[in-house]
C-alpha angles and dihedrals in degrees: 000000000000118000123200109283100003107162123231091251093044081057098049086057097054084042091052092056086062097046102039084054104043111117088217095118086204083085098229093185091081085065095062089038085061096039101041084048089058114033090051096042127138157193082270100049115112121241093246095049088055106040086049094057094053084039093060090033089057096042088049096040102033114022097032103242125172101238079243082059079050101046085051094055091050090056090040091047087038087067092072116092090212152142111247116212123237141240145212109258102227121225100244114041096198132292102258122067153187089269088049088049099046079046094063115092115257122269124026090001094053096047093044084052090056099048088043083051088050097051101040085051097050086042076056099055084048098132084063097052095105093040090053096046092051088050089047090048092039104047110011094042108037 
């Protein structure tokens, strides 16, 4: 339920309540991490925090991973001491949001509406597509 002024963080917590409990063992909570991470970056958001998220947005949407699959290639990918590159923010960060998403009615709406937030925020990040792929080629498959 959103309530007046309810911050985007204060909804991904009420958000995270439903996904942290939902008996679905795909974990769909990995997929509005990701999506949440993405779609509110900054100018302060570290480069890790950022190329994760499309990481995970781009395994689930393109390559059909379970958000557990997910989880797995973060910690894979976590193991490297390394410099992350960095991207352009777009201007628009997807239609749909974390407040479309907490509006939805618990069960098989809610969950539809995450899948339809991850993908409008990684439509969102298309000008990145290719770059993510190679990452993901280059670090998570080698």
């Amino acid at each position: 339920m959103i309530k007046r002024n309810m911050s985007p963080q204060d909804a991904f917590y009420e958000l995270s309540c439903y996904t942290c409990s939902h008996p679905d063992p795909s974990f769909i909570h990995q997929y509005a991490v990701d999506a949440f991470a993405a779609q509110y970056a900054n100018k302060n958001t570290k480069n890790i925090t950022l190329i994760f998220a499309l990481i995970g947005l781009y395994l689930h949407l393109e390559k059909n991973f379970t958000g557990k699959d997910v989880q797995n290639a973060h910690i894979k990918l976590g193991r490297f001491k390394k410099k992350w590159q960095s991207f352009d923010l777009p201007k628009n960060r997807g239609a749909i949001t974390v407040y479309h998403v907490i509006s939805a009615p618990e069960g098989s709406e809610r969950d539809k509406a995450i899948r339809k937030w991850s993908a409008s925020v990684w439509e969102a990040y298309a000008h990145v597509h290719a770059d993510i792929a190679i990452v993901v080629q280059r670090e998570l498959w080698k």
